[in-house]
C-alpha positions as CSV (number, residue, x, y, z in Angstrom):
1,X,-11.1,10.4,-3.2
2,X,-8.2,8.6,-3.6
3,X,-6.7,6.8,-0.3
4,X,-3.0,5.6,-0.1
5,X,-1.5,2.2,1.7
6,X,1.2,0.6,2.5
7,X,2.0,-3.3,1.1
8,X,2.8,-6.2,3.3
9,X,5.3,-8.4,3.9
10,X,2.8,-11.6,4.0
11,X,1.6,-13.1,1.2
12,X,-1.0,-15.4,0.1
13,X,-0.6,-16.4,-4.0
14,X,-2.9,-19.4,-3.4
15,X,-6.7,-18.3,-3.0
16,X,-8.3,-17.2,-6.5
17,X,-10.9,-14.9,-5.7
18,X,-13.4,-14.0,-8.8
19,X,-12.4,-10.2,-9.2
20,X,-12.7,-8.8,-13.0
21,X,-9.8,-8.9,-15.2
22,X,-6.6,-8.0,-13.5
23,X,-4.7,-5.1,-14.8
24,X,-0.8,-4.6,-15.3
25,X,1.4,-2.3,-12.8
26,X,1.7,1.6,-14.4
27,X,5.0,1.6,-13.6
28,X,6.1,-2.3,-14.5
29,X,8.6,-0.9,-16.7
30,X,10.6,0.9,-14.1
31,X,10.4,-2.3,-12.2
32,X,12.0,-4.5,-14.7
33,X,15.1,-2.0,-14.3
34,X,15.4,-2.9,-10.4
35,X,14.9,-7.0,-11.1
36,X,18.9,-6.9,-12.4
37,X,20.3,-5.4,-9.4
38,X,18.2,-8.0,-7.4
39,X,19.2,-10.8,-9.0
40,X,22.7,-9.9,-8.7
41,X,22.3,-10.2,-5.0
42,X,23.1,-13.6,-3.3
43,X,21.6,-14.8,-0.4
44,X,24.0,-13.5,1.7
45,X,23.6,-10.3,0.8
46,X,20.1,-10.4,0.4
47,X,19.8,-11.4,3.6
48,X,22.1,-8.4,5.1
49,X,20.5,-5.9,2.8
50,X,17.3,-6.9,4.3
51,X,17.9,-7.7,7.6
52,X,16.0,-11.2,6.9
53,X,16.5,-14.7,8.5
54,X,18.9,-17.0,5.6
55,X,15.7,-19.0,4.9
56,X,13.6,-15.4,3.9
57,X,17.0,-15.0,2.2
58,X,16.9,-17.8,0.2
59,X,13.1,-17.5,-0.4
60,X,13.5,-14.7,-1.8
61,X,16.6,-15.0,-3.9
62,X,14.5,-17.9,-5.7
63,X,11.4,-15.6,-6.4
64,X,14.0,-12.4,-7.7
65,X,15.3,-15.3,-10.1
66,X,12.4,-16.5,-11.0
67,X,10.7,-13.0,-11.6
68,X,8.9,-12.9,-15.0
69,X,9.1,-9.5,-17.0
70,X,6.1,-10.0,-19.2
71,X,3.0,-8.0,-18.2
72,X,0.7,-11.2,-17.1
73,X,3.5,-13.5,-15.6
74,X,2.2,-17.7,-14.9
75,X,1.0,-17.5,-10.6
76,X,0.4,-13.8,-10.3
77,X,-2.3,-12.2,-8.5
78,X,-3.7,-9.0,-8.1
79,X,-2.1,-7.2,-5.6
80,X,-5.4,-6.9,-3.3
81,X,-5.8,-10.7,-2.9
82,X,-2.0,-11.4,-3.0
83,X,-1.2,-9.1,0.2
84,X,-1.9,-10.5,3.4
85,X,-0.7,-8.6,6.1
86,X,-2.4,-6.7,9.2
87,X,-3.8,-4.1,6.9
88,X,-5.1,-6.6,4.5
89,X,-7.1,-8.0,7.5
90,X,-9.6,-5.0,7.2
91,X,-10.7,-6.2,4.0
92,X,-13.4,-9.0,3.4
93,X,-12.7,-9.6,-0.3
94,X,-14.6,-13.5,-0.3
95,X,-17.7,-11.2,0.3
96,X,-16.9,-8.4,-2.2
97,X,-18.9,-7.9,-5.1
98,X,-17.5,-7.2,-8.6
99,X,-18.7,-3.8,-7.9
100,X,-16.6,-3.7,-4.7
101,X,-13.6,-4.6,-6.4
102,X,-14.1,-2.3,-9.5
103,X,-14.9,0.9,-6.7
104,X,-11.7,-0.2,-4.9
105,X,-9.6,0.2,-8.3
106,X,-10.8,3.4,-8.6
107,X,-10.3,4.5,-5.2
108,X,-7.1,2.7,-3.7
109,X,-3.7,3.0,-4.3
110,X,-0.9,0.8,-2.8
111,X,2.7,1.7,-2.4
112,X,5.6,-0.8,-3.3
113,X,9.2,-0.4,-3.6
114,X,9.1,-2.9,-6.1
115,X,6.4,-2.0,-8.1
116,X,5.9,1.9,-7.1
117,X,2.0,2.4,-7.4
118,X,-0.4,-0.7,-7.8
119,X,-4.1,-0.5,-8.0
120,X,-5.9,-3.1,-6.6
121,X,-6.5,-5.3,-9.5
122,X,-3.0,-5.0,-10.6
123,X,-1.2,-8.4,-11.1
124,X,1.8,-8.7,-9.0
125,X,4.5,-11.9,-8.9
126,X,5.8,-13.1,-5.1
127,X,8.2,-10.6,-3.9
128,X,9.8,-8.7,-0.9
129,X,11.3,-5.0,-1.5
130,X,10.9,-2.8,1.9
131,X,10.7,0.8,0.5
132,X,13.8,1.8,2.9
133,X,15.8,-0.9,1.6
134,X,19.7,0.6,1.1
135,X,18.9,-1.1,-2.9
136,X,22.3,0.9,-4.9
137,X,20.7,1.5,-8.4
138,X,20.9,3.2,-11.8
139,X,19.4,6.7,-10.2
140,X,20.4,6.2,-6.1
141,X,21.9,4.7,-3.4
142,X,18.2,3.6,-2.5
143,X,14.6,3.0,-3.4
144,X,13.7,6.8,-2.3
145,X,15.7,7.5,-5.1
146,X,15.4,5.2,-7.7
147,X,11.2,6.1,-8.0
148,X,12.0,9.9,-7.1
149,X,8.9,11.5,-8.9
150,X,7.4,8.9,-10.5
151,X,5.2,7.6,-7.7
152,X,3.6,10.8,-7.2
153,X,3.3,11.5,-10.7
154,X,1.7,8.1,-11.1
155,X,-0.6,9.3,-7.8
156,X,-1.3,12.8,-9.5
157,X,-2.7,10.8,-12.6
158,X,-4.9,8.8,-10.8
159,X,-6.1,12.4,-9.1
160,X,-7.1,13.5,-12.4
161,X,-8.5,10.2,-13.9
162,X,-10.5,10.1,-11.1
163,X,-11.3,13.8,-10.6
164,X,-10.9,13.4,-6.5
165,X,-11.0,16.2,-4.9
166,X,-8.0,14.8,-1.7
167,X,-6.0,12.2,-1.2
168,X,-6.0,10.2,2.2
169,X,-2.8,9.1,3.1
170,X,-2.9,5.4,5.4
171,X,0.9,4.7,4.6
172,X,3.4,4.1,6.6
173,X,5.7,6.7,7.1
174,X,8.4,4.2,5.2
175,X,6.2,4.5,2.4
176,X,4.2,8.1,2.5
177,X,8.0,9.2,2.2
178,X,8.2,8.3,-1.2
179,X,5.4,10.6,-2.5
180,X,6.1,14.1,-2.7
181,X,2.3,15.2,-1.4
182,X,3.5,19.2,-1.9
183,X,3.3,18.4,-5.8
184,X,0.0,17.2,-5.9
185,X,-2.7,19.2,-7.0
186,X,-5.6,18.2,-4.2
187,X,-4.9,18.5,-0.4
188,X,-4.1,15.7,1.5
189,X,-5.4,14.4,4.5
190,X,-3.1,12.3,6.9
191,X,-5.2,10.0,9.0
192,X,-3.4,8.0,12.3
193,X,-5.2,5.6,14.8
194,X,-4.6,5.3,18.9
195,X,-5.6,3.5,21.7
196,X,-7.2,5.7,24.6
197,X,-6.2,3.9,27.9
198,X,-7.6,5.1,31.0
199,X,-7.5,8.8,29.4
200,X,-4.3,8.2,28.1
201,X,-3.5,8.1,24.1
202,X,-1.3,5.4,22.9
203,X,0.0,4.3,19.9
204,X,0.1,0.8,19.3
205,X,1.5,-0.3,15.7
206,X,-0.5,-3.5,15.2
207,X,-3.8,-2.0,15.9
208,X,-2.9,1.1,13.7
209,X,-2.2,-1.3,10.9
210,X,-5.5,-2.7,11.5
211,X,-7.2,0.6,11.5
212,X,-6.1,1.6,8.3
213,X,-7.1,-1.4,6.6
214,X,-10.2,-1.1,7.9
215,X,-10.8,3.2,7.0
216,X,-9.7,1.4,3.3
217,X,-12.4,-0.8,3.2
218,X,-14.5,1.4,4.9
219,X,-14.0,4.0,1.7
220,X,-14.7,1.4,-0.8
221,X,-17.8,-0.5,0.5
222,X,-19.6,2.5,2.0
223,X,-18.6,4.3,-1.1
224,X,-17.8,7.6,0.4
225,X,-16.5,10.7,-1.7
226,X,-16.3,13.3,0.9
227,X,-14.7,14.1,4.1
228,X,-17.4,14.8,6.1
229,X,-18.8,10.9,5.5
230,X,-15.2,9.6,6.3
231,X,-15.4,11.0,9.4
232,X,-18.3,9.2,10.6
233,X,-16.0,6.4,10.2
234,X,-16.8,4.5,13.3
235,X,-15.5,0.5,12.5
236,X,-13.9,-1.6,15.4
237,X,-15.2,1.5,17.8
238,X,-12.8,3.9,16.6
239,X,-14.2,7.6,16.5
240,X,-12.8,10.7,14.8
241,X,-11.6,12.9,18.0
242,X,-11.9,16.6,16.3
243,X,-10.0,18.0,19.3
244,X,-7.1,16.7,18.5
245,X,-6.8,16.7,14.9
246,X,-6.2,19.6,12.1
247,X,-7.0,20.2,8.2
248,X,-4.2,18.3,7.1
249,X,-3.7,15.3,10.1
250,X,-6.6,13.6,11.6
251,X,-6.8,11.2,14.5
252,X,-9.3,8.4,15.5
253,X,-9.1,7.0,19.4
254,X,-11.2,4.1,20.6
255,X,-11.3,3.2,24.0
256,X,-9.6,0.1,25.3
């Protein structure tokens, strides 16, 4: 199977974890055609098109400038080790093997409006690109537009490279947005996370985030390939709650 997530903000582009050689971005060429209108932008605008603080502004004006457009840029990481966020907290990559990261290449897919579709082991430079950012561009007034099939043609190709049988979307809805799932040629499985208070479901954003960081790891260390093993997924005390979900959207409810 092939699961789907969302970057993160954070970023860490000082550990150097041993993973096997890094790979470059499918879709790095259609990136280099956004890195003009970026660093058009000044920090001004960045920061309104963004809705960032002037020093993220200015941050991240210096890293659009600086932005390399050879395939293995100086300081880049793969995009696994780089993102840091609270999905990223779900994955304990100082203890994975080479084996873990090479199953995870295979398996995970991660979303960016910069970069479109990374694998795991794909190198990526310091940058910050929200999917819904307002970005005017050569195809769009936005990102949605600017990668308009390419994302889930990239996804469709990693279907068929992989010969996975469904897709299991952990994006945000930002990001799941940008792939057009009717066009792909295996079903797809939604999969959301809540908080069972007193009898009571709740949705609660940080632990959601958590949650699918976790199912991702969960996928690639346990090395599951079908359904019916993902849903004994049972990390952090969440549990699949059958009652509640259908073929196509599935929820897991822990008790808090």
């Amino acid at each position: 199977m092939i699961a789907i997530l969302s970057p993160s903000k954070t970023l860490d582009f000082e550990r150097d974890l041993k993973t096997p050689k890094p790979t470059v971005p499918a879709l790095l060429l259609e990136s280099k055609k956004l890195i003009p209108e970026l660093k058009a932008l000044s920090e001004p605008k960045l920061q309104k098109l963004m809705s960032i603080s002037p020093k993220l502004a200015a941050l991240n004006y210096e890293r659009f400038q600086k932005w390399a457009t050879s395939p293995r840029p100086k300081g880049a990481r793969p995009a696994l080790s780089a993102f840091r966020g609270d999905v990223y907290e779900g994955f304990p990559l100082e203890e994975y093997s080479q084996q873990d990261f090479t199953r995870a290449q295979k398996t995970l897919r991660i979303l960016s409006g910069l970069y479109g579709v990374l694998r795991p082991l794909d190198l990526i430079q310091p940058y910050r690109l929200e999917m819904k950012t307002s970005l005017k561009n050569v195809r769009g007034k936005d990102l949605y537009s600017f990668w308009g099939t390419l994302i889930t043609k990239e996804l469709q190709r990693s279907i068929e490279e992989s010969k996975s049988k469904v897709l299991i979307n952990l994006a945000s809805q930002e990001y799941a947005k940008a792939v057009k799932f009717s066009e792909l040629s295996v079903p797809v499985v939604t999969v959301d996370f809540k908080e069972d208070q007193k009898g009571t479901l709740k949705s609660i954003a940080l632990f959601a985030k958590q949650a699918r960081g976790y199912m991702a790891n969960f996928i690639v260390t346990e090395k599951v390939t079908t359904l019916s093993d993902l849903k004994s997924f049972n990390v952090s005390g969440y549990r699949h709650l059958p009652s509640k979900s259908t073929d196509e959207k599935w929820l897991f409810v822990r008790k808090r």
